[in-house]
C-alpha positions as CSV (number, residue, x, y, z in Angstrom):
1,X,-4.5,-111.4,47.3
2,X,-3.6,-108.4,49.2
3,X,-5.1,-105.3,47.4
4,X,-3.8,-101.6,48.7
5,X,-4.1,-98.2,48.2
6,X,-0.9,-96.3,47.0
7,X,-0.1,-92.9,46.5
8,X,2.5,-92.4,43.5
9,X,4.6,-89.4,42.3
10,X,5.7,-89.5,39.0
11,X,8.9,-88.1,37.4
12,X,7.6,-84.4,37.0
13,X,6.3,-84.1,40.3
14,X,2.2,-85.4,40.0
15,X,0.5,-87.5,41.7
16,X,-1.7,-90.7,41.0
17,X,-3.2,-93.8,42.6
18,X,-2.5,-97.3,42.3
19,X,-3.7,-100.4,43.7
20,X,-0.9,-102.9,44.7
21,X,0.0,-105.7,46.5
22,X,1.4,-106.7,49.7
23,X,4.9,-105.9,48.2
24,X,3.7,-102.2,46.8
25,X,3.6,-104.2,43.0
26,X,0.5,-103.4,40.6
27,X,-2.2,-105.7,41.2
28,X,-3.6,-105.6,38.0
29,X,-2.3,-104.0,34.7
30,X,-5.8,-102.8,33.7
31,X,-7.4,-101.9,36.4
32,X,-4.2,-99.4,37.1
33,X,-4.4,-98.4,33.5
34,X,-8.4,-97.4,34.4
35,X,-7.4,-95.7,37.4
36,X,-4.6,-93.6,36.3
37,X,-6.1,-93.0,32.6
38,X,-9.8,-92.6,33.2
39,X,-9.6,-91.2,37.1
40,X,-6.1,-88.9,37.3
41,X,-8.5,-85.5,37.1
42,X,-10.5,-86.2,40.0
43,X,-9.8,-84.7,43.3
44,X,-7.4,-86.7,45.2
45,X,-9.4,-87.6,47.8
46,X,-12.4,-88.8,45.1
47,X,-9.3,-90.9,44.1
48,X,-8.2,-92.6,46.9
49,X,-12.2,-93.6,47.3
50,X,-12.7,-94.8,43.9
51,X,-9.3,-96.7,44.3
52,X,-11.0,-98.6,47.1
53,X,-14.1,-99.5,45.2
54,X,-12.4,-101.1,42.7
55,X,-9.7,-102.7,44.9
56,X,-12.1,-103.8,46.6
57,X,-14.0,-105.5,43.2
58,X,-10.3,-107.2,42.1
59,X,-10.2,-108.8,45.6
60,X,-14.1,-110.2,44.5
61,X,-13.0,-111.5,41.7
62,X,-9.5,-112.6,42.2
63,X,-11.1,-114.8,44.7
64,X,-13.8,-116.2,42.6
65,X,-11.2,-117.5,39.8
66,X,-12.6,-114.7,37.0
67,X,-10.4,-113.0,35.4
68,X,-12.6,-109.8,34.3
69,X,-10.5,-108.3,31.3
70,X,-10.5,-111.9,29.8
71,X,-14.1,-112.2,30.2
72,X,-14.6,-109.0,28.6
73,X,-11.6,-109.1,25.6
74,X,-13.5,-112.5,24.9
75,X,-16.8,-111.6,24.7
76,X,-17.5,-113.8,27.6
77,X,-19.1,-111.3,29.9
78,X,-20.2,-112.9,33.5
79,X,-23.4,-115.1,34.1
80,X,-26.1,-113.7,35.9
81,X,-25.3,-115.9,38.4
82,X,-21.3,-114.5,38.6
83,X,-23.1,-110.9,39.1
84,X,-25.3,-111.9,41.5
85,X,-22.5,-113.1,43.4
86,X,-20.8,-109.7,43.3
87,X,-23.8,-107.5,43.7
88,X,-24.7,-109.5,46.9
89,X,-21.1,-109.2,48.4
90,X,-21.2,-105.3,47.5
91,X,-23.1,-105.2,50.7
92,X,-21.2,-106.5,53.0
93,X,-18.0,-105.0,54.7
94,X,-14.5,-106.0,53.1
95,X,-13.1,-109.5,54.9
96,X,-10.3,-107.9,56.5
97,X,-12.8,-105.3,58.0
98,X,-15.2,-108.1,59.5
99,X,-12.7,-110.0,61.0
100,X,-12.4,-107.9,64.0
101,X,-16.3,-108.3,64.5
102,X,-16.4,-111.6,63.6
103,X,-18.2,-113.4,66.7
104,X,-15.9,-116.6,66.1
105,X,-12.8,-114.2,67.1
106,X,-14.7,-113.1,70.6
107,X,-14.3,-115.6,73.3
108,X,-18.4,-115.6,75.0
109,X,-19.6,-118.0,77.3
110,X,-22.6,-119.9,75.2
111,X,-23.9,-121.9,77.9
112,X,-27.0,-119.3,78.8
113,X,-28.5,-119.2,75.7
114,X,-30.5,-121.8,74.0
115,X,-29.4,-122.7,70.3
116,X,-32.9,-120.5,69.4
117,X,-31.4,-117.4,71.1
118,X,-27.9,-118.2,70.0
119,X,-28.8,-118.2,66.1
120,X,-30.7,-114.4,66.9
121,X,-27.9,-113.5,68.3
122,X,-25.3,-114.1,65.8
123,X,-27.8,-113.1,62.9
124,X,-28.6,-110.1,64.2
125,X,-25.0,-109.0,65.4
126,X,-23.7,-110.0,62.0
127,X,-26.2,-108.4,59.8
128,X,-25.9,-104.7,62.0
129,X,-21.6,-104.9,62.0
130,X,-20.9,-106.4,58.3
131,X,-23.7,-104.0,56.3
132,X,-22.2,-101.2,54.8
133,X,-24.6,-98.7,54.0
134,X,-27.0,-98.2,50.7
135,X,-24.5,-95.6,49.4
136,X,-21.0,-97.8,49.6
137,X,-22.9,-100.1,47.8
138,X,-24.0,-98.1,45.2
139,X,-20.0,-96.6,44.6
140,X,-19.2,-100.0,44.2
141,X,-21.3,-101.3,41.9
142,X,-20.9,-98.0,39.3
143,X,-16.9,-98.4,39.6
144,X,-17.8,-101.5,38.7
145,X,-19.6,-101.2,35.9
146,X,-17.2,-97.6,34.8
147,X,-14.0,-100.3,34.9
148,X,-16.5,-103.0,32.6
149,X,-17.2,-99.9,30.0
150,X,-14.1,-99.1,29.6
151,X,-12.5,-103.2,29.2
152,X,-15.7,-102.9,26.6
153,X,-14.4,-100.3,24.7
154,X,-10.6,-101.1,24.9
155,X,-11.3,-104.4,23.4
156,X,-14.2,-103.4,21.0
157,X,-14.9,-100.1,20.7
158,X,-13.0,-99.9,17.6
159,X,-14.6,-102.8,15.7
160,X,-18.0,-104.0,14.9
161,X,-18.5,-106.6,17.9
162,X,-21.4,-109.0,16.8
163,X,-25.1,-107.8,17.6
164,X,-25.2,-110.9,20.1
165,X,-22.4,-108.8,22.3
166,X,-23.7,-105.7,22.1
167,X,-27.0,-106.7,23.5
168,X,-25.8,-108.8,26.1
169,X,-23.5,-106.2,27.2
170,X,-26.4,-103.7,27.1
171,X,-28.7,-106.2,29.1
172,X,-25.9,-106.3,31.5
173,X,-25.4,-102.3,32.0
174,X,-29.7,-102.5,33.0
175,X,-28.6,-104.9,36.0
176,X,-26.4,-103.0,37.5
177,X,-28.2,-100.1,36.7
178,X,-31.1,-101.3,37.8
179,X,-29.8,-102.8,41.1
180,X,-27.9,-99.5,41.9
181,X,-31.3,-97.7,41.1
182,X,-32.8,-99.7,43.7
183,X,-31.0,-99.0,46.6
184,X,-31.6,-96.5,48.8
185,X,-30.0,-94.4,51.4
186,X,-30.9,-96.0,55.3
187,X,-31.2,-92.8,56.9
188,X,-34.4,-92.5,58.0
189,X,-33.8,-89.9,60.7
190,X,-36.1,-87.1,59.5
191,X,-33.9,-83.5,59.2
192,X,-36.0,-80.5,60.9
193,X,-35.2,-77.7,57.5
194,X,-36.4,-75.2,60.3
195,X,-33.3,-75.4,62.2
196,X,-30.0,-74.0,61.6
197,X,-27.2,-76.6,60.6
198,X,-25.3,-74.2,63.7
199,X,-27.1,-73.4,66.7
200,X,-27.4,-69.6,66.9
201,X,-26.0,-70.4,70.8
202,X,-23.5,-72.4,69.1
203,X,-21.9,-70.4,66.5
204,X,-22.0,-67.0,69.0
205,X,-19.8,-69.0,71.1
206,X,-17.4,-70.2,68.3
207,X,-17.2,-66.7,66.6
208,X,-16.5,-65.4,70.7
209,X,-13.7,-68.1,71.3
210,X,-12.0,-67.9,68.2
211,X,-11.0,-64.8,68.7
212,X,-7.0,-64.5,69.5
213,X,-7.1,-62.9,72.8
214,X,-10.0,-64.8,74.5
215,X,-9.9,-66.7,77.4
216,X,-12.0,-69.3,76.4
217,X,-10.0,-69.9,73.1
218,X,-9.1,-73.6,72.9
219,X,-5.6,-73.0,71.6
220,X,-2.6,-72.7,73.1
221,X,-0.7,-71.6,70.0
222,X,-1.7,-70.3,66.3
223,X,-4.6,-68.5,67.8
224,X,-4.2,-66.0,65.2
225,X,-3.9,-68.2,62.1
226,X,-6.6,-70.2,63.0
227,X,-8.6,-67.2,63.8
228,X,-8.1,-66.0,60.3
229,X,-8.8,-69.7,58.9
230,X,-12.2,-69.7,60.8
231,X,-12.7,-66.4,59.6
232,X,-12.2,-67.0,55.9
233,X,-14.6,-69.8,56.4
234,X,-17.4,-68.1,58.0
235,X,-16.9,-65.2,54.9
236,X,-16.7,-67.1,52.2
237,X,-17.6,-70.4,52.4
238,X,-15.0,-72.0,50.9
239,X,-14.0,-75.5,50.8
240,X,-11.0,-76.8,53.7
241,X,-8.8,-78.1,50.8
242,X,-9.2,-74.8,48.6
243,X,-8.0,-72.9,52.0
244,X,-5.1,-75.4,52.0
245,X,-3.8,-75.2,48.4
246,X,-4.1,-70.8,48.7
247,X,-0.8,-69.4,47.5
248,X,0.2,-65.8,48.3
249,X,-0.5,-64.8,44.9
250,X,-3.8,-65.9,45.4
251,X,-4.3,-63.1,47.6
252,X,-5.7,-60.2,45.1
253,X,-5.0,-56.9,47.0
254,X,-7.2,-54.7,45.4
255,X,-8.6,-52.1,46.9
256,X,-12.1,-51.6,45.1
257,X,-12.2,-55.5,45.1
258,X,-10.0,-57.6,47.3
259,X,-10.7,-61.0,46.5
260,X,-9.2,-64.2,46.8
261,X,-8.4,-66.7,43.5
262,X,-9.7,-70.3,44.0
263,X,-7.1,-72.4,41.1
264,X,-8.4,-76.0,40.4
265,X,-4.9,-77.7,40.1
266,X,-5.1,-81.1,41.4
267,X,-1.3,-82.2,40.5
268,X,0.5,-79.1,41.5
269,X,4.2,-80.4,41.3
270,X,5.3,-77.4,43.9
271,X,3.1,-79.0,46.8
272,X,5.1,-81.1,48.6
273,X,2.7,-82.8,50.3
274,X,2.3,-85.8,50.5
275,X,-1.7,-86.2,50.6
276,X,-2.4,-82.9,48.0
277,X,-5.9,-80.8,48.8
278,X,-7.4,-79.8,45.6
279,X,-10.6,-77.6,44.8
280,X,-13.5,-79.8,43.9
281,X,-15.8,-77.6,42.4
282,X,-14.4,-75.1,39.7
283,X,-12.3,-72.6,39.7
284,X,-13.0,-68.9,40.3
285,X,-12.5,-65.6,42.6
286,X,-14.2,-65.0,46.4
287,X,-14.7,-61.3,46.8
288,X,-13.7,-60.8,51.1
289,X,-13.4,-57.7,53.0
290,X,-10.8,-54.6,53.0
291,X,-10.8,-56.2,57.1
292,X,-9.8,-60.1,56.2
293,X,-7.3,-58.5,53.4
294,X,-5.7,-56.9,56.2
295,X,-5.4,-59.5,58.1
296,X,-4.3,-61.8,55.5
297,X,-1.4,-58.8,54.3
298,X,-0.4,-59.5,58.5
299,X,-0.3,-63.1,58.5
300,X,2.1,-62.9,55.5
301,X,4.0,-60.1,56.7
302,X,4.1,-61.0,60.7
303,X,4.0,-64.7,61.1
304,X,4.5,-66.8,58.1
305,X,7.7,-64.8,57.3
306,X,9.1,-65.6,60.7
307,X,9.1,-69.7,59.3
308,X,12.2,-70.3,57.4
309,X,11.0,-73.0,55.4
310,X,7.9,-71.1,54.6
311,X,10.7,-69.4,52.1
312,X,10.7,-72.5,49.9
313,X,7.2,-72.4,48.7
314,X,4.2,-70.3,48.1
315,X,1.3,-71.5,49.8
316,X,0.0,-69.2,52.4
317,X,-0.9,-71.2,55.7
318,X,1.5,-73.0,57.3
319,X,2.3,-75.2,60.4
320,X,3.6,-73.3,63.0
321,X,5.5,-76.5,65.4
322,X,6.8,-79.8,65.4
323,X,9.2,-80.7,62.8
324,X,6.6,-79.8,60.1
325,X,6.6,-75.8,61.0
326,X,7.0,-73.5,57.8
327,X,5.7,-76.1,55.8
328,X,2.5,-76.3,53.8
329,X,-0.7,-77.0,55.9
330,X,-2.6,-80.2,55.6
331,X,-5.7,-81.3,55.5
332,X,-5.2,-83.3,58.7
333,X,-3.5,-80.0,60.2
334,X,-7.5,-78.2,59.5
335,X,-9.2,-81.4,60.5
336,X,-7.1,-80.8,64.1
337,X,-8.4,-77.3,64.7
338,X,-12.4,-78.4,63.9
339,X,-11.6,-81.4,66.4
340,X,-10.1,-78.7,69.2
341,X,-13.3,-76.6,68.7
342,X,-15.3,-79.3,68.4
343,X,-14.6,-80.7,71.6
344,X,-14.3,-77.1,73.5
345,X,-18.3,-76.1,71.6
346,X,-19.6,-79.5,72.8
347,X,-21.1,-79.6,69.1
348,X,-19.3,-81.4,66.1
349,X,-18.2,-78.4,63.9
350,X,-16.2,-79.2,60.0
351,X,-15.6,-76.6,57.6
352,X,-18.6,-78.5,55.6
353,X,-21.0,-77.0,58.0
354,X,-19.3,-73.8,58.4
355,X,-19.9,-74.3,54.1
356,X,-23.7,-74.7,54.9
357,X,-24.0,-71.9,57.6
358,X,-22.9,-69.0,54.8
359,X,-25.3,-70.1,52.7
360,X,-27.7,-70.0,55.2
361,X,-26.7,-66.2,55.9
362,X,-25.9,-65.7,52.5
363,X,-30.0,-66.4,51.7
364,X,-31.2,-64.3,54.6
365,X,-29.2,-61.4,53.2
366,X,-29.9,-61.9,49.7
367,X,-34.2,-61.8,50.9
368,X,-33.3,-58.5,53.2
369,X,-31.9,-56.9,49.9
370,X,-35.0,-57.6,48.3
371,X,-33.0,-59.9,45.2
372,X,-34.9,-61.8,42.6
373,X,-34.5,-65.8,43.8
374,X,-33.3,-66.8,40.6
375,X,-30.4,-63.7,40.1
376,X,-29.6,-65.0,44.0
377,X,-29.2,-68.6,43.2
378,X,-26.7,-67.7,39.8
379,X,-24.5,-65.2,42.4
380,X,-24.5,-68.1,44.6
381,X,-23.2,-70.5,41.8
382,X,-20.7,-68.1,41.4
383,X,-19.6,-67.5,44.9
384,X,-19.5,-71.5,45.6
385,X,-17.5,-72.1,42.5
386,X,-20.5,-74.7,40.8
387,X,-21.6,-75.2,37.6
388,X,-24.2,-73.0,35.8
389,X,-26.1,-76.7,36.1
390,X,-25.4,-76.8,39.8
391,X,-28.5,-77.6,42.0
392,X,-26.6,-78.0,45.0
393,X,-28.0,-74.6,45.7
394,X,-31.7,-76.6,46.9
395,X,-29.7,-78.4,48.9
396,X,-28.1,-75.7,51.0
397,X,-31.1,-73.9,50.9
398,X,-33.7,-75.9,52.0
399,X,-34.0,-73.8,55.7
400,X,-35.3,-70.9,53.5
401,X,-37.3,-73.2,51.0
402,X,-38.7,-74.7,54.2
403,X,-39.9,-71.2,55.6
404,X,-41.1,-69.8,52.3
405,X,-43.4,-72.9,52.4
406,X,-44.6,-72.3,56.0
407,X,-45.3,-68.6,55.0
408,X,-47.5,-69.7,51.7
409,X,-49.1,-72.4,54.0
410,X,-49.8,-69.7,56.4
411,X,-51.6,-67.4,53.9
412,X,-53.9,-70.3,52.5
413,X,-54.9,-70.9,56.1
414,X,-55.7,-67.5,56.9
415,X,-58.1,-67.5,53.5
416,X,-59.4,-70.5,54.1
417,X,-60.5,-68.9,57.6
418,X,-61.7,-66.2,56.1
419,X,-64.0,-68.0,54.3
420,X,-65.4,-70.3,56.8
421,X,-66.3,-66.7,58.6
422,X,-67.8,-65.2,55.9
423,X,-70.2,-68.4,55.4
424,X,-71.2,-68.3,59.0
């Protein structure tokens, strides 16, 4: 059976996922029930990928003959055999998404090989196209086992299921625990913490080009939107889909402390797009400068309000041509303007790395005003809208981990010198 990914609007104006079939029908009561019920908070995006997983287990199943909620409402469960199945086939790419690189579709002249050299061929061309990698595998295989926890506790986590059950549920939580423990990621390329994740060459020349008036910008119209877009990235780090759902409101125009408010609200029934950004760390206030304020106050003032149909809503960047201008941005719309200066740098630039290069500054500065480590790390919580539990900060700090290490190395090495001399 067909399986697709489908996004709904319900009566009040929010949006939610669904997996249907080849005539836009729910596959599956439960699994829709799972998705909508247990999912509807996420991000939208973190939807549509979840939605995917467990499409893509229904298709597994619906296939093999099991009917999982059965299994599951009847104590049942599925052999060890039934989940090695599964696990195994988590693996491998979808059907429909091997077909096109399934050698029996290619038309190849077999005559020069020998039936040795035929059987490498085919092994090796079908294990490097149809392998997804370590992490697709592991999203599968937790969705899976999610969508199981809650069929358990639908169906008996308001009785007293017998001890026989419960353990063999338990024993079956360790093997897909286990086997998702296992895997690991395949990217053995070996990232140099020393270098920036922008070129210093690099992001002159983007902060040069950007600018509205050069002659080297990319752009033949918006320059000045997607100047101040860039520029709100490079100050404060934010995320390309809490850019896209800013409202005009959100603009604080303070004078001691201009800021910007970052709202988690990931079924806002005013935005009428289609594919919704949302904000998916928390919410919370950017501090910018009295400069970007002005410039922001001059977007709204100079160029949005020239958009009629920017008047019938309240977000604050819109498209400027085609049949979309006045409307809300999209995601796509920001994805456009990385490609352009993507292309135009010669290096692959996303607001994601733009994310990672102000932290990088933001820890050089932080180190040149002399702040304790730890009071750095909580302001950056802050700034990047994480949890207090957040250790994303290691992660995005790891150029300046790398260097502190190099320094400390450096200091045992001059000692250890010292030492050798003062033996001689």
């Amino acid at each position: 059976m067909v399986a697709r990914i489908e996004i709904c609007q319900a009566q009040g104006g929010s949006q939610f996922i669904m997996v249907t079939d080849e005539f836009g029908l729910p596959t599956c009561f439960h699994l829709n029930t799972y998705l909508v019920s247990q999912l509807s908070e996420k991000a939208l995006n973190t939807q549509i990928i979840y939605a995917g997983q467990l499409a893509f287990v229904f298709r597994h199943f619906e296939v093999a003959g099991i009917d999982l909620p059965e299994r599951i409402r009847s104590g049942e469960l599925l052999t060890r055999a039934e989940y090695g199945a599964f696990e195994r086939a988590c693996r491998f790419k979808a059907k429909s998404e091997q077909a096109k690189h399934d050698p029996a579709n290619k038309v190849v002249n077999l005559a020069q090989w020998s039936s040795k050299q035929l059987d490498r061929y085919l092994h090796a061309s079908t294990a490097a196209e149809e392998y997804v990698g370590s992490a697709a595998t592991k999203g599968r295989l937790r969705r899976f086992l999610g969508y199981l926890r809650w069929l358990y506790s639908l169906y008996h986590g308001d009785c007293s299921p017998p001890q026989d059950l419960i353990h063999r549920f338990v024993q079956f939580e360790h093997w897909v625990n286990e086997d998702a423990r296992k895997l690991r990621d395949q990217n053995h390329v070996t990232k140099d913490p020393y270098l920036s994740v922008i070129p210093d060459d690099v992001f002159v020349r983007l902060l040069g080009c950007i600018a509205p008036e050069a002659s080297d910008n990319p752009f033949k119209g918006s320059r000045r939107r997607n100047s101040l877009m860039i520029w709100m990235f490079n100050d404060t780090g934010m995320r390309k889909g809490a850019l896209a759902k800013l409202k005009l409101a959100d603009v604080v125009e303070d004078w001691e402390t201009p800021r910007l408010r970052i709202n988690r609200t990931p079924n806002d029934p005013d935005d009428p797009r289609k594919r919704r950004p949302s904000q998916k760390t928390n919410a919370g206030t950017v501090p910018i400068s009295h400069e970007l304020m002005a410039a922001l106050r001059y977007y709204r003032d100079h160029i949005r309000a020239h958009f009629p149909a920017a008047q019938q809503h309240d977000f604050l960047f819109v498209s400027e041509k085609g049949k979309t201008k006045g409307q809300p941005l999209t995601i796509r719309g920001i994805d456009y303007l990385f490609a352009v200066l993507s292309e135009s740098l010669g290096f692959h630039l996303t607001a994601h790395i733009l994310r990672h290069k102000w932290n990088d500054l933001f820890s050089e500065k932080g180190k040149a005003l002399g702040i304790d480590p730890a009071v750095l790390e909580d302001v950056r919580k802050v700034a990047m809208t994480w949890s207090e539990n957040s250790t994303m900060g290691s992660v995005y700090n790891k150029k300046h981990l790398a260097a502190l290490a190099k320094k400390i190395s450096a200091a045992r090495q001059d000692r250890q010198f010292q030492s050798e001399q003062d033996d001689e």
